[in-house]
C-alpha positions, 0 to 999 in steps of 0.5 A: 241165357240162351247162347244161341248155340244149338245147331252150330257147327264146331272144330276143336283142335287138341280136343282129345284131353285137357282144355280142349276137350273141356270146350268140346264138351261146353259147346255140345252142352249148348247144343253145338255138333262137334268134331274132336280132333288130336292125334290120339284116336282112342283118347279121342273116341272116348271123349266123343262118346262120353259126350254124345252119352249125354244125349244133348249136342253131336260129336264126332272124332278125327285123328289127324296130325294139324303139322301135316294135313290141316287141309285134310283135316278141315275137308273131313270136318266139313263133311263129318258135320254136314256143312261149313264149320261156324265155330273154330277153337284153335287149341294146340299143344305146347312146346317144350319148356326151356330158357331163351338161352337153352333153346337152340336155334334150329328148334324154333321152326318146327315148333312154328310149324306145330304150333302157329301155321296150323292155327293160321291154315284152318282159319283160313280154310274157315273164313270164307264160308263164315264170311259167306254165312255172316256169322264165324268165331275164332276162339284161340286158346293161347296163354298168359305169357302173351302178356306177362311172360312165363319164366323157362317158357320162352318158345311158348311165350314167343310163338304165342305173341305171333298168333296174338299179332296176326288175331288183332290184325284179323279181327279188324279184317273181318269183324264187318262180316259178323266173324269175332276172333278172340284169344283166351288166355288160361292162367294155371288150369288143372290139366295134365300139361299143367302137372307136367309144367310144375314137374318140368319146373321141380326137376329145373329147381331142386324142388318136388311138384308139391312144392312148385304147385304151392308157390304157384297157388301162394302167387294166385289171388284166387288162391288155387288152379282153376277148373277146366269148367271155368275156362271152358264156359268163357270159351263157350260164351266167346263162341255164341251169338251173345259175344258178337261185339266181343272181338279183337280181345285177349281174355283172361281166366287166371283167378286174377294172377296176371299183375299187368292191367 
């Protein structure tokens, strides 16, 4: 199938490693020009230079801190790609595990700040050049907590809702200028901020991360973690032309782990 991605214009937040760079890769598989962009600049040239070895779509790197410059960011983008983004992959790191007991309450703002306003910020720098074009896709990589919470994940799990609420009520605004906005929701996918999820949950437990991984895979119907591939190949798709009347939707890619309908 051709996902009509050849020439299309990508940016994909926290693209330096893990999920993000997964995508980054599957859309320049496609054919898709690419901006990587995280805070790490030498994680970053790396990943871009491992896919512009492949020979098939161009990427480009931009270390950029989203907390502090998303306008920045999205300028720079713009010109690295020659033209207006068509693609937007909002991809940003987690916050810190904790129960909703242990947070404490001035720690929620900045993490708002980290996670959910860059998110809104860049869609909004986006979306009048997509609607210009008639044609946008807003994949936003979220989490499985948006739908069944997460045990001592409660700041991911809340601030993760907020953006589930403001896509759904975006996808309706905008789904008549042939713009989709789409959530993925990734169940327990093999990346290092999984190992350091099962670390953080071994050290709360008593447990080793051995441990906490194998009742992790016991709770999968598929019966392991998913490859960062599997993930990133639905993302792909959600980005294409073919997923045009695919909006407003919260997809999982959990190996069927979520027990809610």
């Amino acid at each position: 199938m051709d996902l009509g991605l050849a020439g299309k214009r990508a940016l994909v937040l926290s693209s330096s490693r893990g999920l993000g760079r997964g995508i980054a890769e599957a859309l320049a598989e496609e054919g898709a020009s690419v901006v990587l962009t995280a805070r790490s600049e030498d994680k970053l040239k790396a990943a871009a230079e491992a896919i512009n070895a492949r020979g098939k779509g161009r990427a480009v790197s931009i270390a950029a801190d989203l907390k502090a410059d998303a306008a920045g960011l999205h300028a720079k983008a713009v010109a690295a790609l020659g033209g207006p983004i068509d693609i937007l992959i909002s991809n940003t790191g987690g916050p810190p595990p904790g129960t909703a007991l242990a947070v404490k309450p001035e720690a929620w703002v900045p993490q708002f700040e980290s996670l959910v306003l860059p998110v809104f910020t860049l869609a909004g720098l986006c979306l009048p050049d997509m609607r210009k074009a008639g044609f946008g896709r807003i994949v936003i990589v979220a989490s499985s907590g948006v739908v069944q919470p997460i045990p001592n994940l409660v700041m991911s799990n809340a601030l993760r809702s907020s953006i589930l609420g403001w896509a759904k009520t975006l996808s309706a605004e905008v789904a008549k200028d042939g713009i989709t906005v789409n959530m993925i929701l990734p169940g327990r996918i093999e990346t290092d901020r999984t190992g350091e999820l099962d670390e953080a949950n071994a050290k709360r437990l008593g447990k080793s991360a051995a441990e906490v991984k194998a009742a992790s895979v016991a709770q999968i119907p598929a019966g392991r973690y998913g490859a960062v591939k599997e993930f990133a190949d639905v993302a792909c798709f959600l980005a294409s032309e073919r997923a045009s009347y695919v909006t407003g939707s919260m997809i999982r890619v959990d190996g069927g782990a979520t027990r809610s309908v």
